[in-house]
ZATORRO-92502 format. One record per residue (C-alpha): residue number from 1; residue in one letter; x, y, z. Coordinates in steps of 0.25 Angstrom, whole numbers. Layout:
// residues N
+-----+----+-------+-------+-------+
!   i ! aa !    c1 !    c2 !    c3 !
+-----+----+-------+-------+-------+
! NUM !  a !     X !     Y !     Z !
...
+-----+----+-------+-------+-------+
END
This chain:
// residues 441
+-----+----+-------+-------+-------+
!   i ! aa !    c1 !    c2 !    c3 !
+-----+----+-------+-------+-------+
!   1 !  x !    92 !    38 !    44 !
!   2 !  x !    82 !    45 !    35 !
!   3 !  x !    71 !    32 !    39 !
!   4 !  x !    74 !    38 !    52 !
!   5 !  x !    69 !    52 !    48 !
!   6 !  x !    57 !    48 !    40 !
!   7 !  x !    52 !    40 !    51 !
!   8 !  x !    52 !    51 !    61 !
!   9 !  x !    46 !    60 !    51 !
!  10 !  x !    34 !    51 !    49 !
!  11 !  x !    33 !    48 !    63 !
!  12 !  x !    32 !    65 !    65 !
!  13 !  x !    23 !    65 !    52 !
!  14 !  x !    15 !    56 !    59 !
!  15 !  x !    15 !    61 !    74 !
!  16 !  x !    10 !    76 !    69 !
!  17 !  x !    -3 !    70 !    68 !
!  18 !  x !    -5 !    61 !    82 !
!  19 !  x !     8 !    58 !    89 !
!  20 !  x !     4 !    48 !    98 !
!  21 !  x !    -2 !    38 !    84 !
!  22 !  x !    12 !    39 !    79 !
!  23 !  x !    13 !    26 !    90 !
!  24 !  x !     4 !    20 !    82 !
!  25 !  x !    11 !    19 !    70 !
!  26 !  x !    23 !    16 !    79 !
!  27 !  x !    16 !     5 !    85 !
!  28 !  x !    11 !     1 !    71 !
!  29 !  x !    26 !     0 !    66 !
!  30 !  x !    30 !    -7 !    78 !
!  31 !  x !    20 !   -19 !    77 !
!  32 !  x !    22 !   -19 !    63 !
!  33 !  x !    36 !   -20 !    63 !
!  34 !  x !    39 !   -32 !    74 !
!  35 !  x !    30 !   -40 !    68 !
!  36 !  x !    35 !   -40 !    53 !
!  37 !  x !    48 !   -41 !    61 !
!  38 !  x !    45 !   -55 !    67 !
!  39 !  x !    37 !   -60 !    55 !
!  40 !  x !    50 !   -59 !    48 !
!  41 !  x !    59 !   -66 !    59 !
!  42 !  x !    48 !   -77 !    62 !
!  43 !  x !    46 !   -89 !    51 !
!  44 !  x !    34 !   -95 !    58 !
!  45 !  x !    21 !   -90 !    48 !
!  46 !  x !    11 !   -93 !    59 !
!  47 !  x !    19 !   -81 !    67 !
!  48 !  x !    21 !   -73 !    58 !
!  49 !  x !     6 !   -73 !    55 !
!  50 !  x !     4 !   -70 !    68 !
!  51 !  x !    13 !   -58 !    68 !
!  52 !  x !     7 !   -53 !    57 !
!  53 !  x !    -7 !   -55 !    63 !
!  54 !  x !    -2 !   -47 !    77 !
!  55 !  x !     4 !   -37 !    67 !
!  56 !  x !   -10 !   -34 !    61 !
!  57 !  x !   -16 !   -35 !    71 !
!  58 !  x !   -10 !   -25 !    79 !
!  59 !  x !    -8 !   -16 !    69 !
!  60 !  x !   -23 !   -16 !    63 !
!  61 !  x !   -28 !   -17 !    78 !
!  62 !  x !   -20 !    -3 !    81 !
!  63 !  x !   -28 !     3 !    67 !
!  64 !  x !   -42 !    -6 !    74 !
!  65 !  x !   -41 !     4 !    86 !
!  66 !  x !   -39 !    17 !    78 !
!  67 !  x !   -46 !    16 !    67 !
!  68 !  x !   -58 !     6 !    67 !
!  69 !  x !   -61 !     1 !    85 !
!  70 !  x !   -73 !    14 !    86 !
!  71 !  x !   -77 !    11 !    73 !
!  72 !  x !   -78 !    -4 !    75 !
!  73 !  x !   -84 !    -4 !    90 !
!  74 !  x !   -94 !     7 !    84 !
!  75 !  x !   -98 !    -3 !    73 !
!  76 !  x !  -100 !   -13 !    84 !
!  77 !  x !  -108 !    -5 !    93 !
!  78 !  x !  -118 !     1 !    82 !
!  79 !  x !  -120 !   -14 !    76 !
!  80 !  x !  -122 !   -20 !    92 !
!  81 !  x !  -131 !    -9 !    94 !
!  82 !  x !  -140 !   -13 !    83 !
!  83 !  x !  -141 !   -27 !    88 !
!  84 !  x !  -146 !   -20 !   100 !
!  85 !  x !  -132 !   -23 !   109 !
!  86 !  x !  -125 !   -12 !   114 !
!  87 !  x !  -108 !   -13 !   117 !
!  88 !  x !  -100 !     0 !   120 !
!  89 !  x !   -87 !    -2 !   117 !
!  90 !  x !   -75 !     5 !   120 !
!  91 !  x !   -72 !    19 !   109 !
!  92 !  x !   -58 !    24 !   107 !
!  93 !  x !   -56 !    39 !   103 !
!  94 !  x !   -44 !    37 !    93 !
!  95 !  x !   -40 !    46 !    83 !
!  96 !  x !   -36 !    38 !    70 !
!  97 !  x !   -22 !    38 !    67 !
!  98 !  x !   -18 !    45 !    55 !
!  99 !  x !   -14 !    34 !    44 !
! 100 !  x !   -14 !    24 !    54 !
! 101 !  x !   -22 !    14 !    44 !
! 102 !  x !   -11 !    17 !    34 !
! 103 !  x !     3 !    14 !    43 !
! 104 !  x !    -5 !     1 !    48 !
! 105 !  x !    -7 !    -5 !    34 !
! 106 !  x !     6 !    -1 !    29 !
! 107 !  x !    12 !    -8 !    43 !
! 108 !  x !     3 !   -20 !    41 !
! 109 !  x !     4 !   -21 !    27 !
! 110 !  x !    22 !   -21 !    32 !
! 111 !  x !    18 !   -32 !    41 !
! 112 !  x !    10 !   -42 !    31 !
! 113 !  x !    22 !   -39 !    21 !
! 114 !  x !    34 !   -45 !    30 !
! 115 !  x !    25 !   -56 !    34 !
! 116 !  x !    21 !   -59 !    19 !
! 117 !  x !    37 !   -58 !    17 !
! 118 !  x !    35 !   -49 !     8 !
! 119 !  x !    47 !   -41 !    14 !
! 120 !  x !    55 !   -43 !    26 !
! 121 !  x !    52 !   -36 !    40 !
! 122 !  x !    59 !   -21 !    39 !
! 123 !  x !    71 !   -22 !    48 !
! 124 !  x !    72 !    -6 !    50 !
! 125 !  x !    61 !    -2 !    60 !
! 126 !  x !    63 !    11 !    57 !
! 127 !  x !    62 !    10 !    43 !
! 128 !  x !    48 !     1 !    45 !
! 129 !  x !    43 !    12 !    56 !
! 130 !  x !    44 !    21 !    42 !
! 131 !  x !    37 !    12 !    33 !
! 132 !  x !    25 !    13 !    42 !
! 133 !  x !    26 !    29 !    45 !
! 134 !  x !    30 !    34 !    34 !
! 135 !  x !    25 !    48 !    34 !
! 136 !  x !    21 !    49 !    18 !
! 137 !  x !    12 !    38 !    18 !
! 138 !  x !    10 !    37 !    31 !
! 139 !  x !    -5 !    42 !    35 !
! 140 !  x !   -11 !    38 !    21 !
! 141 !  x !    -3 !    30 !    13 !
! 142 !  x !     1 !    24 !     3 !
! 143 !  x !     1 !    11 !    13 !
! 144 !  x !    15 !     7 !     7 !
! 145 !  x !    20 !    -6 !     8 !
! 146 !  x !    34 !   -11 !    14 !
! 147 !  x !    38 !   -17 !     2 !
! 148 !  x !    38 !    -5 !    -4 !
! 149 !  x !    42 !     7 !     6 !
! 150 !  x !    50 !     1 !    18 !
! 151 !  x !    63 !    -4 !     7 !
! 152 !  x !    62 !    11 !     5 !
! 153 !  x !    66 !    16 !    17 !
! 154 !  x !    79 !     7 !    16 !
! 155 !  x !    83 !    16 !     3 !
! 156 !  x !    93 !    27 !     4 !
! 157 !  x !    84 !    38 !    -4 !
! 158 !  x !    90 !    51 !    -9 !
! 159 !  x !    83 !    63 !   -14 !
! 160 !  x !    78 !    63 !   -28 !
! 161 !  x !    74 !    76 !   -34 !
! 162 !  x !    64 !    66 !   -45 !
! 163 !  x !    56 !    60 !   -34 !
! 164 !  x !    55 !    72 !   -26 !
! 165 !  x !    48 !    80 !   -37 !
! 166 !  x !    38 !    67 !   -39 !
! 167 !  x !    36 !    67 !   -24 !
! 168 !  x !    34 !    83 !   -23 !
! 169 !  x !    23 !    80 !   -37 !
! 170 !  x !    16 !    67 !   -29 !
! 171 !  x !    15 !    77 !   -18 !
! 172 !  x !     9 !    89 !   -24 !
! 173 !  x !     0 !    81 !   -33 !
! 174 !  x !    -4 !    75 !   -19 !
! 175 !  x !    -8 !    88 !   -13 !
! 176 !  x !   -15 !    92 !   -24 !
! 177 !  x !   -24 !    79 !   -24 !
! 178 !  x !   -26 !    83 !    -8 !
! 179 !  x !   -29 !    99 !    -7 !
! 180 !  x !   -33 !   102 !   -19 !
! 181 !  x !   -42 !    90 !   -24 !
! 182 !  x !   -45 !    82 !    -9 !
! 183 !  x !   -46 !    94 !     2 !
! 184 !  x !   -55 !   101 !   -10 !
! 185 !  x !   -62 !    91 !   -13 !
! 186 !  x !   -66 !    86 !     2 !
! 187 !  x !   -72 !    99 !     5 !
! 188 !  x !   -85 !    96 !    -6 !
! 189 !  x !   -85 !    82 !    -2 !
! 190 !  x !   -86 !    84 !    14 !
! 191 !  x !   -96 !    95 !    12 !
! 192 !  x !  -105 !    85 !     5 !
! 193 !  x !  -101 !    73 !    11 !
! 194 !  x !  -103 !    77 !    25 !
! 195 !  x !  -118 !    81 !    22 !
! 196 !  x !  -121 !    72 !    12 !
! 197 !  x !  -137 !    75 !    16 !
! 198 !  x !  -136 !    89 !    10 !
! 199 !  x !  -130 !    86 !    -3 !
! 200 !  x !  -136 !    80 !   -17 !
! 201 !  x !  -133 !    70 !   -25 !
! 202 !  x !  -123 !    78 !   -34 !
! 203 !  x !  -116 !    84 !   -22 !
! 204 !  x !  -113 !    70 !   -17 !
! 205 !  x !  -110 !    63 !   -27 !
! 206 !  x !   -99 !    76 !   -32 !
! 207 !  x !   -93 !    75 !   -17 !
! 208 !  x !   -92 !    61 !   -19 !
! 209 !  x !   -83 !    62 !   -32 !
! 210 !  x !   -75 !    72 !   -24 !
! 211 !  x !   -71 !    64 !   -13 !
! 212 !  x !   -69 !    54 !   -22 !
! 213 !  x !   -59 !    62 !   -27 !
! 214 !  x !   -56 !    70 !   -12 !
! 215 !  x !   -51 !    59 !    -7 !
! 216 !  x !   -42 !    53 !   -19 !
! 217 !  x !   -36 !    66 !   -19 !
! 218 !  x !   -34 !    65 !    -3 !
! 219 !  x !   -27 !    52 !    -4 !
! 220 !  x !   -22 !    52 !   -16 !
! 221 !  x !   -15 !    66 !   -11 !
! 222 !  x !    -7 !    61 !     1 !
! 223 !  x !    -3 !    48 !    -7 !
! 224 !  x !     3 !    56 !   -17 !
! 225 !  x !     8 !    67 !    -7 !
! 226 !  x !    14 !    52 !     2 !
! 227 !  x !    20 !    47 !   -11 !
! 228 !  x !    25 !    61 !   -16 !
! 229 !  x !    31 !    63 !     0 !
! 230 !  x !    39 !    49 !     0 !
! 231 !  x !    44 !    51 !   -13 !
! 232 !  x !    52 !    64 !   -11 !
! 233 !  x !    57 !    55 !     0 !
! 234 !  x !    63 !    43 !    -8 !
! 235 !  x !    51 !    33 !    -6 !
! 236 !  x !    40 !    29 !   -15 !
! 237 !  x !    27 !    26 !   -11 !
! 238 !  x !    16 !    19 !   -17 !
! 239 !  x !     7 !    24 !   -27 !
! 240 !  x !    -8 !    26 !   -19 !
! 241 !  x !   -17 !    31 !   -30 !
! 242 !  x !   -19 !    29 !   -43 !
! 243 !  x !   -28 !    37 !   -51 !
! 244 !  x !   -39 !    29 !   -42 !
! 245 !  x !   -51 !    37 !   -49 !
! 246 !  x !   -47 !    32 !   -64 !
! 247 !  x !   -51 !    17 !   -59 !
! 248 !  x !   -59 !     9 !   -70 !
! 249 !  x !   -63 !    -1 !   -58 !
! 250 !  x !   -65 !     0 !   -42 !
! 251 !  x !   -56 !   -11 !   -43 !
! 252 !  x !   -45 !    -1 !   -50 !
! 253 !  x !   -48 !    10 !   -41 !
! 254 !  x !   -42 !     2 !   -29 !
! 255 !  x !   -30 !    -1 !   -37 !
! 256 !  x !   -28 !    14 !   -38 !
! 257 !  x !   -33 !    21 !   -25 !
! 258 !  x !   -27 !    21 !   -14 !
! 259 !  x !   -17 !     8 !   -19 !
! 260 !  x !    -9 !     7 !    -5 !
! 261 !  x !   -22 !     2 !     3 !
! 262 !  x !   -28 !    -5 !    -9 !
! 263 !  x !   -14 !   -15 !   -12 !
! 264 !  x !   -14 !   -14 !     4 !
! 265 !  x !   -30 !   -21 !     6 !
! 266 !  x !   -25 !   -29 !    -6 !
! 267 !  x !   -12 !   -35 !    -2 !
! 268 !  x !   -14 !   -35 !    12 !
! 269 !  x !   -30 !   -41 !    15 !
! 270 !  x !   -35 !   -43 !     1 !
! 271 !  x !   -25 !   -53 !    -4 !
! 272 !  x !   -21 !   -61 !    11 !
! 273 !  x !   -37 !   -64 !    10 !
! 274 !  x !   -34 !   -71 !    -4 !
! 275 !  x !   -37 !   -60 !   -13 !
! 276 !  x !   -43 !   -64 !   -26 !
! 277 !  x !   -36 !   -77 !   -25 !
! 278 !  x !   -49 !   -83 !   -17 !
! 279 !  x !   -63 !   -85 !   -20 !
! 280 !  x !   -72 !   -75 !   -29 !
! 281 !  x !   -79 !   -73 !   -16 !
! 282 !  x !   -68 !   -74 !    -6 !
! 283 !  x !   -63 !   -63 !   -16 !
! 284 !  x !   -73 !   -53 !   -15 !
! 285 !  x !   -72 !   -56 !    -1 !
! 286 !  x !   -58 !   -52 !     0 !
! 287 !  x !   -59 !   -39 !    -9 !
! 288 !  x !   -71 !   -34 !     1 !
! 289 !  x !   -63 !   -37 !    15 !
! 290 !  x !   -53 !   -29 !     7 !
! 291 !  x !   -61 !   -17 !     5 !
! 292 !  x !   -68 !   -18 !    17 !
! 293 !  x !   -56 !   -16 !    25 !
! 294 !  x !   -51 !    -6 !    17 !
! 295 !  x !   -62 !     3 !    19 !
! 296 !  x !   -60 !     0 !    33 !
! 297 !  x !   -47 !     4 !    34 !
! 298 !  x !   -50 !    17 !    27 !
! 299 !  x !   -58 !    20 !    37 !
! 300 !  x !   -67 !    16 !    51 !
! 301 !  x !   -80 !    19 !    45 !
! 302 !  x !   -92 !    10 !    38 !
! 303 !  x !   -91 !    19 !    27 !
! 304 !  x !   -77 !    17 !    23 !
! 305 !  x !   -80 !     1 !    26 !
! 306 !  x !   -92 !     3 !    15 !
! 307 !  x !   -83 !     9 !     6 !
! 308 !  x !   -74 !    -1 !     5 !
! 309 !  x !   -84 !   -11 !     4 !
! 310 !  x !   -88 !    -5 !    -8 !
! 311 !  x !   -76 !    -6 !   -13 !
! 312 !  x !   -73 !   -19 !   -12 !
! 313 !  x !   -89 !   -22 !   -19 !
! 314 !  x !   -83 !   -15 !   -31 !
! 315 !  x !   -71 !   -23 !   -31 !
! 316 !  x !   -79 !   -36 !   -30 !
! 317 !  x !   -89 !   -31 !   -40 !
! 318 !  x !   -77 !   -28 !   -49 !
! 319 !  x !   -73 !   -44 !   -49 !
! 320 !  x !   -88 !   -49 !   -49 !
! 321 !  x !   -90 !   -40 !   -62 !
! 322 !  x !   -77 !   -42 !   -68 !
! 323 !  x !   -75 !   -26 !   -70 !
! 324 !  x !   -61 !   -26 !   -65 !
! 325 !  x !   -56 !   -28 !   -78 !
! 326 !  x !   -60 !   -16 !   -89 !
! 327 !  x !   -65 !   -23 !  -100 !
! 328 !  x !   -66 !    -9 !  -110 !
! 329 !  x !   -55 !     0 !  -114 !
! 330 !  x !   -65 !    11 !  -120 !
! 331 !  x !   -61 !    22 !  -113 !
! 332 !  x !   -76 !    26 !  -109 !
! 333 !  x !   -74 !    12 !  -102 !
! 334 !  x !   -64 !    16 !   -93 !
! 335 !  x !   -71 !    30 !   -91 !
! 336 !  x !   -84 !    21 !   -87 !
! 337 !  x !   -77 !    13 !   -77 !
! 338 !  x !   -68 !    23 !   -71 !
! 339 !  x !   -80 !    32 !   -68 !
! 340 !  x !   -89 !    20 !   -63 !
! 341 !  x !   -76 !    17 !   -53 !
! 342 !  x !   -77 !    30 !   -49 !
! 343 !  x !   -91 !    30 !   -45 !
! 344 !  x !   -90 !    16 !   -37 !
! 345 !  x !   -78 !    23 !   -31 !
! 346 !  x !   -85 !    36 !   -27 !
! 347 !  x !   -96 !    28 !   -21 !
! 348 !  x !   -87 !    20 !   -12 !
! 349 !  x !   -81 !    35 !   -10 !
! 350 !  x !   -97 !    37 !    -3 !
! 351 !  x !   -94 !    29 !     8 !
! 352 !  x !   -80 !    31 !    10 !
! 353 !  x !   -83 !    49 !    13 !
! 354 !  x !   -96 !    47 !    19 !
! 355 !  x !   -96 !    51 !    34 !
! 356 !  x !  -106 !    37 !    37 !
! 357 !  x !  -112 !    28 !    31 !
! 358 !  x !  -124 !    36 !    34 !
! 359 !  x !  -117 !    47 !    27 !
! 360 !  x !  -114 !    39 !    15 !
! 361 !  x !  -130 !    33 !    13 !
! 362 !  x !  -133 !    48 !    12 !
! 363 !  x !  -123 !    51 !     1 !
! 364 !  x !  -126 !    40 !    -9 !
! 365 !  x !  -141 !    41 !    -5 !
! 366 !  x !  -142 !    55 !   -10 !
! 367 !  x !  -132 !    54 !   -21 !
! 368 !  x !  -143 !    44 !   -26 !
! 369 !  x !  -155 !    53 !   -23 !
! 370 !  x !  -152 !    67 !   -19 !
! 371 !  x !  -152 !    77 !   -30 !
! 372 !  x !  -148 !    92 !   -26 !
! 373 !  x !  -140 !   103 !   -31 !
! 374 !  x !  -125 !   100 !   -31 !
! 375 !  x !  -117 !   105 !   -19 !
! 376 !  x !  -103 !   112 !   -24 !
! 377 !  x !   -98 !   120 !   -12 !
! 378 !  x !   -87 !   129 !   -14 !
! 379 !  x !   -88 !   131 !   -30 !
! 380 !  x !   -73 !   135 !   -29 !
! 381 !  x !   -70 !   122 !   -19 !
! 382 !  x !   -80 !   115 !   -30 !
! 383 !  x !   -70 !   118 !   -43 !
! 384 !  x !   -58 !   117 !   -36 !
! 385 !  x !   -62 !   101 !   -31 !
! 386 !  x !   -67 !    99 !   -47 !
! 387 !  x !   -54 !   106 !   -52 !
! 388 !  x !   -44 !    97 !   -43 !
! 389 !  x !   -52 !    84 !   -49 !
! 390 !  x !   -51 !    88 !   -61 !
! 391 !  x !   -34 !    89 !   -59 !
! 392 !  x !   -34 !    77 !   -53 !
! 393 !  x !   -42 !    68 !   -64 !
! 394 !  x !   -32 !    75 !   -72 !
! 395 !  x !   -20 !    69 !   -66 !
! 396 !  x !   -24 !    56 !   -65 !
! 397 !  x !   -30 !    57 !   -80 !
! 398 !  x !   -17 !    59 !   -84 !
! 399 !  x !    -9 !    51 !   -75 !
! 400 !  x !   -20 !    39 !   -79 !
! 401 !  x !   -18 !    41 !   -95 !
! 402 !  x !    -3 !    41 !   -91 !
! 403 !  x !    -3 !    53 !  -102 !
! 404 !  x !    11 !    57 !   -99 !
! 405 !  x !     9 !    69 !  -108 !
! 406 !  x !    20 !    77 !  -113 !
! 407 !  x !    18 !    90 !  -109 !
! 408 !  x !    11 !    85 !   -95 !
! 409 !  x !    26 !    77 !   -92 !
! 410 !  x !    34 !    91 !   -96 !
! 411 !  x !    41 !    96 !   -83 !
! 412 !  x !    33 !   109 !   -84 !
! 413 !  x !    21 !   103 !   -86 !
! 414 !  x !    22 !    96 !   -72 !
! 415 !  x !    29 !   108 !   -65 !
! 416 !  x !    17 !   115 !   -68 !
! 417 !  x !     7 !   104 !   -65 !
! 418 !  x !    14 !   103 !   -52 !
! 419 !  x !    14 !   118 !   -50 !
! 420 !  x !     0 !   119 !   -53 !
! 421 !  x !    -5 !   107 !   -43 !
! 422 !  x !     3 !   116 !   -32 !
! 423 !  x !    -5 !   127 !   -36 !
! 424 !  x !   -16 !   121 !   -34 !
! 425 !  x !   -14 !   115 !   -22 !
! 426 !  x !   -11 !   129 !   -16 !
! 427 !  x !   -22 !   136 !   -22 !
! 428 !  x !   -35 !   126 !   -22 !
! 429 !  x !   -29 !   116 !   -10 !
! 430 !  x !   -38 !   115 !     2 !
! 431 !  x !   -29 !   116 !    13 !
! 432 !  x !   -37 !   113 !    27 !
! 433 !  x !   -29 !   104 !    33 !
! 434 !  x !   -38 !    92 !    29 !
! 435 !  x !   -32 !    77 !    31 !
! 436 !  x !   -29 !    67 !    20 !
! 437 !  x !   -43 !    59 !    20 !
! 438 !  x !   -34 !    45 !    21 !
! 439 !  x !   -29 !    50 !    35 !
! 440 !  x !   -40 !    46 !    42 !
! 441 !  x !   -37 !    32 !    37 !
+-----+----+-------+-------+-------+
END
């Protein structure tokens, strides 16, 4: 019976936020469920197809209405204003359901798996109904699959002292990355960032590199804190980030941030439209409609939709060029490529924090031209945001190199390293009660 305890705990988790969405996720289980349960019973492809269709149509039209209808019909009435028509359509006041773009990927993605007949249509509904609320995962990821996660909730799991000190490390290594590093971090990066007019080039480009970091640390945190949680449960989750910034390509960076939605886009859009086993062209087509609609996903605005845009240029420009492949081994080499990946990475970061478009013009315009004294705020704020950088790089140095050095590996060693990130946490965390940036997604 412990499925049964789970479920309702995720359900309660979720509830605390919006009680009245949590029908949404039902209905999103619901849908999901009875279609993979006919596909399985039927034999007919064409019906099958069809199911799958109505699934992801229902589905997606559910997240349509949430998260992108005002930003659509705005689109069109903006661009039929231009051509000098004028259409009012219909607004909806909805507040976006937290997560709601995770539990519909990871249902969808159920869905396309059992029609695939990569695994057989989950019998216990209780059990699926877990798969998709799962509370660790379930507001940000890791979009898990059902390959991997649903076999475990048929598992009998007893309590191990092992994995319950890895989780407790994941999750403290988590909080660490979120109010020490991201909430500290965000306070610079919103001052400039949401008056880019007052602020010179320095100042901009400085905030740039901190959300750059801001918002790895965000995300990265409640992956780890998700993973850390599931596994003092029994259950492993998918690894979401992989020292993203050490990237010697953009083409390497997406293979280590988030890794859930990458594999997701990749799996799921990017290979059913023929991948790379198509035309040159068609290829480059394929990896853009990719992007694109991952940028959309994160979020209803033209500036998330530029972002991944650019994205998917790099990845083009990577094959056009030949550059995925490192050709040098010279360790100035690598440093050159890493730091040249992180300043296309931190470009596309521009669009994706910008408030507008507008907002985003201003920024790279004056980080072009705008010379100026160098805003630093808080100077105490200031050295705390560089001190917690500076911890990070040095854990994934060391996790990158694989060092594995003696005295870092003693059992001491890490009591104190843990001990110490606590500290830390309680002495320099910013507690306001801010959100996980990938909530809003």
């Amino acid at each position: 019976m412990r499925w049964v305890f789970l479920l309702l705990t995720s359900y309660f988790f979720y509830m605390n936020w919006e009680p009245i969405y949590a029908l949404l996720i039902g209905s999103s289980t619901v849908i999901t469920y009875a279609c993979a349960y006919f596909m399985d019973s039927l034999r007919v492809d064409r019906k099958r197809k069809t199911l799958l269709i109505l699934c992801i149509v229902l589905n997606f039209g559910i997240l349509f209405l949430f998260k992108y209808y005002n930003f659509i019909t705005d689109s069109a009435f903006d661009l039929l204003t231009y051509l000098g028509l004028r259409v009012d359509f219909p607004k909806f006041s909805l507040l976006l359901p937290v997560g709601i773009s995770f539990y519909t990927f990871q249902a969808v993605g159920y869905a396309v798996d059992v029609y695939k007949k990569r695994l057989p249509h989950e019998k216990h509904f209780g059990k699926y109904a877990l798969f998709v609320s799962f509370f660790p995962q379930l507001v940000a990821g890791p979009i898990e699959r059902a390959t991997s996660l649903l076999p475990q909730f048929h598992k009998v799991i007893r309590f191990d002292y092992g994995r319950a000190i890895d989780g407790t490390k994941l999750i403290i290594w988590g909080y660490f990355m979120k109010v020490v590093v991201a909430d500290r971090l965000s306070i610079y990066v919103d001052s400039v960032y949401n008056n880019p007019e007052m602020h010179s080039s320095i100042s901009l480009v400085v905030a740039t590199i901190f959300f750059a970091f801001q918002i790895y640390c965000d995300f990265g945190g409640y992956s780890s804190i998700a993973i850390g949680c599931a596994k003092i449960l029994g259950f492993d989750l998918m690894t979401n980030f992989r020292r993203p910034y050490f990237a010697q390509t953009c083409g390497e960076f997406w293979h280590r941030w988030h890794i859930s939605l990458s594999t997701w886009f990749k799996d799921y859009v990017y290979i059913p439209m023929g991948g790379s086993r198509v035309s040159t062209s068609r290829r480059y087509l394929n990896l853009m409609v990719a992007f694109l609609v991952s940028g959309l996903w994160h979020g209803a605005n033209w500036t998330f939709v530029i972002w991944g845009g650019l994205n998917g240029l790099f990845q083009v420009l990577l094959i056009v060029f030949k550059l995925n492949a490192p050709k040098s081994a010279a360790k100035w080499a690598t440093g050159l490529r890493i730091l040249t990946t992180f300043v296309l990475i931190n470009f596309t970061w521009i669009f994706f924090r910008a408030n507008s478009l507008t907002d985003a013009t201003v920024i790279i315009k004056r980080i072009a031209t705008q010379s100026g004294s160098f805003f630093i705020g808080d100077n105490a704020g200031f050295i705390y945001s560089l001190l917690g950088i500076s911890i990070l790089l040095a854990k994934d140095l060391y996790d990158e190199l694989n060092l594995n050095l003696p005295i870092a590996e003693h059992t001491y060693s890490k009591y104190l390293w843990y001990t110490s990130l606590t500290l830390m946490i309680l002495l320099f965390g910013v507690f306001d009660g801010s959100e996980f940036i990938y909530f809003q997604f």
